[in-house]
C-alpha positions in Angstrom: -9.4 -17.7 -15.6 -9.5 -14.0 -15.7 -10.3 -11.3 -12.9 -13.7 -10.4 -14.9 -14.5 -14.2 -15.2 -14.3 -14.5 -11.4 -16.7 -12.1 -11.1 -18.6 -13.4 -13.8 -18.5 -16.9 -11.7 -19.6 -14.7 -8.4 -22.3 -13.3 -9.8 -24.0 -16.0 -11.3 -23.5 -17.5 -7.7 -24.9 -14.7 -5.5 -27.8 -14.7 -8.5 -28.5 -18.3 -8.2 -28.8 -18.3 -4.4 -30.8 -15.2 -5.1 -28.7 -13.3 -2.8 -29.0 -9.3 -3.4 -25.7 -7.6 -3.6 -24.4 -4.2 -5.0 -20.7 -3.5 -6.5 -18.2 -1.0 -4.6 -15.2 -0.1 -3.5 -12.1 0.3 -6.1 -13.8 -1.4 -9.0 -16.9 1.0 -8.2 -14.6 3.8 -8.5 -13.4 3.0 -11.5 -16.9 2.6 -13.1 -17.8 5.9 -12.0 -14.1 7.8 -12.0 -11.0 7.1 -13.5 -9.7 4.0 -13.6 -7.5 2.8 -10.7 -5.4 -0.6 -9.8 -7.2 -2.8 -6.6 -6.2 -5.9 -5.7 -9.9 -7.1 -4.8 -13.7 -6.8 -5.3 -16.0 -5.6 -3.1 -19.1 -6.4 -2.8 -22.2 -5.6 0.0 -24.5 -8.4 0.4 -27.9 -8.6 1.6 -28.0 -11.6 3.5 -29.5 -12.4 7.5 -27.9 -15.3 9.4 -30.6 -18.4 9.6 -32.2 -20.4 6.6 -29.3 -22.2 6.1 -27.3 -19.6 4.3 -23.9 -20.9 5.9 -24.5 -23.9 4.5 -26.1 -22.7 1.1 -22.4 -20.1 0.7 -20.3 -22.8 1.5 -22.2 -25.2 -0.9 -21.6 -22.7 -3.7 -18.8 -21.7 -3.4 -16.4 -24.3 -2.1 -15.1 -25.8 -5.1 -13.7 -22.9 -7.0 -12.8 -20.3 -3.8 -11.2 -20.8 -0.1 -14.2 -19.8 2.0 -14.6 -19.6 6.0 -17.4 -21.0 7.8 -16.1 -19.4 10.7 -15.5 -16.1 8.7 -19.3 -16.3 7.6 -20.5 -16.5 11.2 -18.3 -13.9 12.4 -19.3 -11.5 9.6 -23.1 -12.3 10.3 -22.8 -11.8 13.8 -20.7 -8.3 13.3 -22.5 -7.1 10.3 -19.0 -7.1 8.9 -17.5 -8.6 6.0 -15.9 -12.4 5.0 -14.3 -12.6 2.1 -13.7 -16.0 -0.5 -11.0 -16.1 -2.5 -10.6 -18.1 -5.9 -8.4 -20.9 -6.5 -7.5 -20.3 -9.8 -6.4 -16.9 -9.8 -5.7 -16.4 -6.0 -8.1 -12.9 -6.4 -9.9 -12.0 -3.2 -13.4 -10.6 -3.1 -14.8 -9.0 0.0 -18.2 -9.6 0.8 -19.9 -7.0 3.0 -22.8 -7.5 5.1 -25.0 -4.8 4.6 -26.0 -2.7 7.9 -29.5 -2.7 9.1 -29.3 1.4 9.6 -31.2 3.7 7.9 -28.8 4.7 5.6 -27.6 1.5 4.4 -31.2 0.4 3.6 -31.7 3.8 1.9 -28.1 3.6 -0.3 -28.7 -0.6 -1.0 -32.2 0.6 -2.3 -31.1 2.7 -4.6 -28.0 0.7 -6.2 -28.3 0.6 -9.9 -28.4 -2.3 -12.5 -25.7 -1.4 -15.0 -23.5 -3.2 -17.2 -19.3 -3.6 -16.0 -16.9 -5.7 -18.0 -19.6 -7.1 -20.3 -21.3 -8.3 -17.2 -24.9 -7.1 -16.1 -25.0 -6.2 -12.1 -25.8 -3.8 -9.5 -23.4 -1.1 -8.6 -23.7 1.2 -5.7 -24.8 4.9 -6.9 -22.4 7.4 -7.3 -23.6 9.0 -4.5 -23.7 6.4 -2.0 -20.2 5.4 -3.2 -19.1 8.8 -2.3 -20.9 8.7 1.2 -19.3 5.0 1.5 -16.0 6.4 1.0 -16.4 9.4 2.9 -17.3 7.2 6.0 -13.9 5.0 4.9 -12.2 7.9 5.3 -13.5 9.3 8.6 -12.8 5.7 9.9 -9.5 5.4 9.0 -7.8 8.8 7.8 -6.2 6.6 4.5 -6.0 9.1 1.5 -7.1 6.9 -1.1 -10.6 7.2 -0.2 -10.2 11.0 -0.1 -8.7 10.5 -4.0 -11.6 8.2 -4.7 -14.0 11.0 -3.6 -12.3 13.3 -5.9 -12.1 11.5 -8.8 -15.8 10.4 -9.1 -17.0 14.0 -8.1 -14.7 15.0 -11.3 -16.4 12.5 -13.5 -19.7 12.9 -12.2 -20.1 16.1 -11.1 -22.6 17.5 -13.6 -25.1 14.0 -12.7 -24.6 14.0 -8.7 -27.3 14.3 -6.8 -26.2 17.1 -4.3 -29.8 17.0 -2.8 -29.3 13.6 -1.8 -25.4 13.9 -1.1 -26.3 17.1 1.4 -28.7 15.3 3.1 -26.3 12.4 4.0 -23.8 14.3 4.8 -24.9 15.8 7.7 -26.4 13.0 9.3 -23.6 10.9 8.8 -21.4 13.9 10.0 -18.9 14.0 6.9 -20.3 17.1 5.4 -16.9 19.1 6.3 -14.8 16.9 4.5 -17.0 17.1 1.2 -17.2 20.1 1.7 -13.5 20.9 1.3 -13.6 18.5 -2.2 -15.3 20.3 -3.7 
């Protein structure tokens, strides 16, 4: 089994439990800048503890990936991430809960159904993926981000929405680090 038929697998899996969920991270980058090696997916998940869905993820996904129970709850409870990893191929994927904050709503709402590897899914804007990495990088200092930043706003630069990026800059208080990308 490949990387892009894991994902395939996932997919059809978040899509069956009708799960919303939106592509990021290094994989996102790549759609939207140049290509670049990660050793995992990422993907934010729309998902509120109760109805079962412990029980529903573990259900579907058991068989073919190493899942937590315990990593669920925790991620639930934190509005973190858990992550399941397949089997077959030993590839991780990192499933992020998605914040209940305004600009989590705002960025989930406007993902975008495109096609990636011959496979039809939602992909975080280019925008948002630049805010989400911008926010990485505040968190943690780690350059990649900062390179990730730079090589979407290479790419994409003439189809950004600097509007929308200004706006979100200053309230998530990242604006002087864009600001000296671009």
């Amino acid at each position: 089994m490949t990387d892009e038929a894991v994902l395939k697998a996932i997919i059809a899996k978040l899509n069956k439990l009708q799960i919303p969920y939106a592509l990021t991270g290094g994989l996102a980058v790549s759609f939207y800048g140049e290509p670049r090696s990660t050793h995992d997916f990422d993907l934010v998940i729309q998902i509120a503890a109760g109805g079962g869905i412990v029980k529903k993820l573990l259900a579907n996904f058991a068989q073919d990936f190493y899942i937590s129970e315990e990593g669920i709850i925790d991620a639930l409870l934190h509005r973190t991430m858990f992550n399941i990893i397949s089997h077959e191929t030993s590839l991780k994927i990192d499933l992020w809960i998605m914040k209940e904050d305004e600009y989590n709503r705002t960025a989930f709402a406007r993902r975008i159904k495109t096609s990636v590897l011959d496979l039809d899914l939602f992909i975080l804007s280019a925008e948002d993926l630049i805010l989400s990495k911008l926010q990485w990088y505040k968190a943690s200092e780690v350059e990649k981000h900062l390179n990730d930043v730079k090589r979407i706003i290479t790419i994409q630069k003439d189809k950004l929405d600097f509007v929308y990026l200004n706006n979100w800059v200053s309230k998530l208080a990242v604006g002087e680090t864009l600001k000296n990308l671009i």
